[in-house]
C-alpha positions in Angstrom: -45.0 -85.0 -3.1 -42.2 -83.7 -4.8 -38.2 -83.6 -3.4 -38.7 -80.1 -2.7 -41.5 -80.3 -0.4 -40.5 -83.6 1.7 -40.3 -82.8 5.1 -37.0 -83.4 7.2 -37.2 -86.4 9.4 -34.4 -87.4 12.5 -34.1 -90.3 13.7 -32.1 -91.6 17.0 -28.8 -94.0 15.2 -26.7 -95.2 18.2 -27.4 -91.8 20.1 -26.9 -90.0 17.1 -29.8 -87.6 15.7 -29.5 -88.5 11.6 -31.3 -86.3 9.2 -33.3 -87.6 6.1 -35.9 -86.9 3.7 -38.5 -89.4 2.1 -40.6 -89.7 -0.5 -42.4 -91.9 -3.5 -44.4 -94.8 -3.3 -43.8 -97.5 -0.5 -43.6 -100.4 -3.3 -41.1 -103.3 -3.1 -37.1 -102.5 -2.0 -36.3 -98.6 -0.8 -33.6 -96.8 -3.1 -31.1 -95.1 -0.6 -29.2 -92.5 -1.5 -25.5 -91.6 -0.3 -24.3 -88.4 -1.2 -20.8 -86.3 -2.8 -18.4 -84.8 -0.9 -19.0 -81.3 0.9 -23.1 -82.6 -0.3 -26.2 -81.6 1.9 -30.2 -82.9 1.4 -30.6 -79.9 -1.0 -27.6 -80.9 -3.1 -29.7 -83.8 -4.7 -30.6 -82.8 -8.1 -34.9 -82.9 -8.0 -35.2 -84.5 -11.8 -33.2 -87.7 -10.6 -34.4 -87.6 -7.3 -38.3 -87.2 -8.3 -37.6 -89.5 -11.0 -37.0 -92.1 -8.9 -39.6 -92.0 -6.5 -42.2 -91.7 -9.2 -41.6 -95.3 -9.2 -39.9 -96.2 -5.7 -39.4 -95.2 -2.2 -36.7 -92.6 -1.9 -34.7 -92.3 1.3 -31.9 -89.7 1.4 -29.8 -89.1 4.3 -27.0 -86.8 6.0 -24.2 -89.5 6.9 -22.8 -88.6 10.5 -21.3 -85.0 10.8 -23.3 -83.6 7.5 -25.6 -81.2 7.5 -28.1 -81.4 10.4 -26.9 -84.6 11.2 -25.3 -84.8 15.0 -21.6 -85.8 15.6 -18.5 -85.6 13.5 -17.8 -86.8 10.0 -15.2 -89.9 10.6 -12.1 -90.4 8.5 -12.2 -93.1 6.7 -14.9 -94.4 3.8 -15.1 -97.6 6.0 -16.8 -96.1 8.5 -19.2 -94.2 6.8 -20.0 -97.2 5.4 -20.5 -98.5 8.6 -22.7 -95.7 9.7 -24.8 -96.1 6.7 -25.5 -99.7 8.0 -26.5 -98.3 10.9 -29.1 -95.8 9.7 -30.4 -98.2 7.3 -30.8 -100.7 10.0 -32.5 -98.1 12.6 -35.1 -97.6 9.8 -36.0 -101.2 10.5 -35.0 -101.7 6.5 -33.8 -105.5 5.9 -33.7 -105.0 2.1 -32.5 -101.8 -0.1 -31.2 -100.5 -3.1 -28.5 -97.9 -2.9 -27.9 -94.9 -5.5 -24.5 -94.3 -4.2 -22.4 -90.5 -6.0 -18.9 -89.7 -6.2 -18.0 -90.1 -2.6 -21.1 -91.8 -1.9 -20.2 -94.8 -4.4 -17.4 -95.5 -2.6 -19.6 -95.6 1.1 -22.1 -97.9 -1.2 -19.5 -100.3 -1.9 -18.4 -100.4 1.6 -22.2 -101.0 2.6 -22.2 -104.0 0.0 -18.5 -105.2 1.3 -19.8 -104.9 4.8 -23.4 -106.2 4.9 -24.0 -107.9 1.6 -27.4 -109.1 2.8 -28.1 -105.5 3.3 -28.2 -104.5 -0.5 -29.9 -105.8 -3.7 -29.2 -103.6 -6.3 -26.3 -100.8 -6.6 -26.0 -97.7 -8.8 -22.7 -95.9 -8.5 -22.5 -92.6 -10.3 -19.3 -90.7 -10.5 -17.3 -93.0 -8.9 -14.5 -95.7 -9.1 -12.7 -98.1 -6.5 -10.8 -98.0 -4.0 -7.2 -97.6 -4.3 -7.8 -96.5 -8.0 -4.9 -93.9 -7.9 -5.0 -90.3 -9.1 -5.7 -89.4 -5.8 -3.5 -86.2 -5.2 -4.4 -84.8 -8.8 -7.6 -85.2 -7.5 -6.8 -82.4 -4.4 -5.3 -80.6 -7.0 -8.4 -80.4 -8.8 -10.3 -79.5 -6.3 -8.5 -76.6 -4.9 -8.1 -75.1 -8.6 -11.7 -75.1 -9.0 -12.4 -73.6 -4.9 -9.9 -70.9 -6.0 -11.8 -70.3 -9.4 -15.2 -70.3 -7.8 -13.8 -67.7 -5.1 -12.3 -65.7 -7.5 -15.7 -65.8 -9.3 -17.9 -65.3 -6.8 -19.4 -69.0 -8.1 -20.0 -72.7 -7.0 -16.8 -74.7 -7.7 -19.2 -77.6 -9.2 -19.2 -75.1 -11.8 -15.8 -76.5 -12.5 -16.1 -79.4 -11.1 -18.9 -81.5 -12.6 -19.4 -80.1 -16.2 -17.5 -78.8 -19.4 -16.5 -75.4 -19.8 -17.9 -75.5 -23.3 -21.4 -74.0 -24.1 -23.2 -77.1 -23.6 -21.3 -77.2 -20.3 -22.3 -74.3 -18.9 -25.8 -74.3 -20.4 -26.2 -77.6 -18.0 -24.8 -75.9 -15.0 -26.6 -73.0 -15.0 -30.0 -75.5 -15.3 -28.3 -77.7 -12.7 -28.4 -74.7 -9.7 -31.8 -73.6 -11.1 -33.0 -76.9 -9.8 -31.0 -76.8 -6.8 -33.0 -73.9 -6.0 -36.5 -75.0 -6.3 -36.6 -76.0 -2.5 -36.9 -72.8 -0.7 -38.0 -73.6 3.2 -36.7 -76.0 5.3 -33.3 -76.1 4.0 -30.8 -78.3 5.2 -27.6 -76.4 7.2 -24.2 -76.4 5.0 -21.3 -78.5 5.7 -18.8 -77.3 8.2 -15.3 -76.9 8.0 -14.3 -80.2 9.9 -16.4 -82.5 7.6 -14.8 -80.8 4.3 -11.8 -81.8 5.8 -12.5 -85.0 7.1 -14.0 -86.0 4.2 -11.4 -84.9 2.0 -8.8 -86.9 4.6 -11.0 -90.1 3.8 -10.9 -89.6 0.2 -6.9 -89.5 0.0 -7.0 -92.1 2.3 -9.2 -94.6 0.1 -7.5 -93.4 -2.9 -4.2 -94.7 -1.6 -5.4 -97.8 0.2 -5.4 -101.2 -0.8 -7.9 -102.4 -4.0 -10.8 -104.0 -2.3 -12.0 -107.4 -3.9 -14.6 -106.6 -6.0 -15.8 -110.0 -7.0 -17.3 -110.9 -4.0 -19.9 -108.0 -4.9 -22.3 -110.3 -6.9 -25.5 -108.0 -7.0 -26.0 -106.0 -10.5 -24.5 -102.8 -10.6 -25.1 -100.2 -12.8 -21.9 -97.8 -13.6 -22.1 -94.4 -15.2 -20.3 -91.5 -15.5 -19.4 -88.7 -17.5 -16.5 -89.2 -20.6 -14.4 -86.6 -18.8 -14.9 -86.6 -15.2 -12.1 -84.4 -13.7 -12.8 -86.1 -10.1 -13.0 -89.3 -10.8 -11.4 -90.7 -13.9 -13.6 -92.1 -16.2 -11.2 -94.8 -16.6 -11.5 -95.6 -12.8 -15.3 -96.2 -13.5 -14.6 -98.3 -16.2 -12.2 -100.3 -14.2 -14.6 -101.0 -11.5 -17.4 -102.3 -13.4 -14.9 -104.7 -14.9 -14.0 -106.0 -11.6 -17.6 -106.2 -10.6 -18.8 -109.6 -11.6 -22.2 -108.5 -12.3 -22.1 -104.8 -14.0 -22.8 -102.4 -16.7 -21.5 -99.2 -17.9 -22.7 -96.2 -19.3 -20.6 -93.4 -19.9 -22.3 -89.9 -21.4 -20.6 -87.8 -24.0 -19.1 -84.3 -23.5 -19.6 -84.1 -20.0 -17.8 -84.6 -16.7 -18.5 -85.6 -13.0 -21.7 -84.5 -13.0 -22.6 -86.5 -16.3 -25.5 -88.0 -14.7 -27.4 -84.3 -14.1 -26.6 -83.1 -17.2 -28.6 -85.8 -18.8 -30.6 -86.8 -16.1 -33.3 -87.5 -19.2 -31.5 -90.2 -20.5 -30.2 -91.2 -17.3 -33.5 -91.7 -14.9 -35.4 -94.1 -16.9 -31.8 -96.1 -17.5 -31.7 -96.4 -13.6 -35.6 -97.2 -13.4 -35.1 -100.0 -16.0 -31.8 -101.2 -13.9 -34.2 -101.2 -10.9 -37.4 -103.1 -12.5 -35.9 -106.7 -12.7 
């Protein structure tokens, strides 16, 4: 079965109907995926996705208040880390590996700081710590590239997660191609009250306290893009030096969405990371 085709499963999290799709081969630890901000199912990009679960078991999820998930998106990283727990833990899953993106490394780590015994193995994609700073250039960002994409009749991802430069583009354009390939059972869009609770829980991690990463001992694999406009690539590089057990790869010419525009090289890094 490929990403496109996996069905969409519910299932009952403290009274709370959570949405989630699964796929690849039931073999050893599960590879859990937490997702970007303003992110759906059907914003996973298929090559990683199917990638993966050529290998692994695949379990992706809408945190509460996303998509066709029930409730209301909280406002603060902590607790979707704590919801994450919880879904994990209603899936009757003792052991996993999480694949944690932009906002969705930051939930990882809080699933890691919460319920070490929970997680095995971490890859955090577009991400950086908590407290890393930059966070109102960050809003800044973000509304430039909303106001572009309206303007343009586009997705502001376009702006957001790669180069303006041919190569850029040439990856974007692919990137929503693939997006596409699923065409029934789509997952609903986010609303307007988990944009902005999400974005209130961004600010609000970005301006916190550091966490203490050294008492994450599992391996952790970093990456990111040499330019990410979201998420300094410095901030990655910071966190995987405070993680005791880590390493870094950071991709040439490309931005927040590094990892899809060379998802080729990227994939077998992550199924290598995964093997030992």
């Amino acid at each position: 079965m490929k990403w496109k085709d996996a069905p969409t499963r519910t299932i009952d999290v403290n009274g709370v109907s959570f949405a989630y799709r699964e796929l690849g081969t039931d073999s050893g630890v599960p590879v859990v995926f937490l997702h970007h901000f303003t992110a759906v199912l059907d914003d996973w990009d298929p090559r990683v996705i199917d990638g993966i679960a050529a290998h692994h078991r695949v379990i992706a999820f809408d945190n509460r208040g996303i998509g066709a998930t029930g409730s209301s998106v909280p406002h603060t990283v902590d607790e979707m880390g704590s919801d994450a727990i919880a879904f994990i833990r209603a899936l009757g899953l003792e052991k996993v590996d999480l694949f944690g993106f932009s906002l969705g490394g930051g939930v990882a780590q809080m699933v890691a700081l919460q319920a070490p015994d929970l997680v095995r193995r971490m890859v955090l994609a577009g991400t950086g710590p908590k407290g890393g700073g930059g966070i109102n250039e960050i809003v800044k960002v973000v509304a430039i590239a909303y106001l572009k994409a309206a303007l343009t009749l586009s997705d502001p991802r376009n702006f957001l997660f790669f180069p303006r430069d041919a190569q850029g583009k040439r990856a974007a354009k692919d990137y929503f191609k693939r997006l596409k390939e699923r065409t029934t059972g789509r997952d609903k869009r986010i609303s307007l009250q988990a944009t902005g609770a999400q974005l209130i829980a961004i600010r609000a991690a970005g301006n916190s306290k550091p966490d203490d990463l050294s008492v994450i001992t599992q391996p952790v694999f970093v990456a990111n893009g040499d330019n990410d406009l979201m998420v300094s690539s410095s901030n990655s590089a910071d966190m995987a030096r405070r993680l005791p057990n880590a390493q870094l790869v950071i991709y040439p010419d490309s931005g927040h969405g590094g990892i899809f525009q060379y998802h080729q090289q990227f994939v077998p890094k992550v199924l290598e990371f995964l093997q030992h």
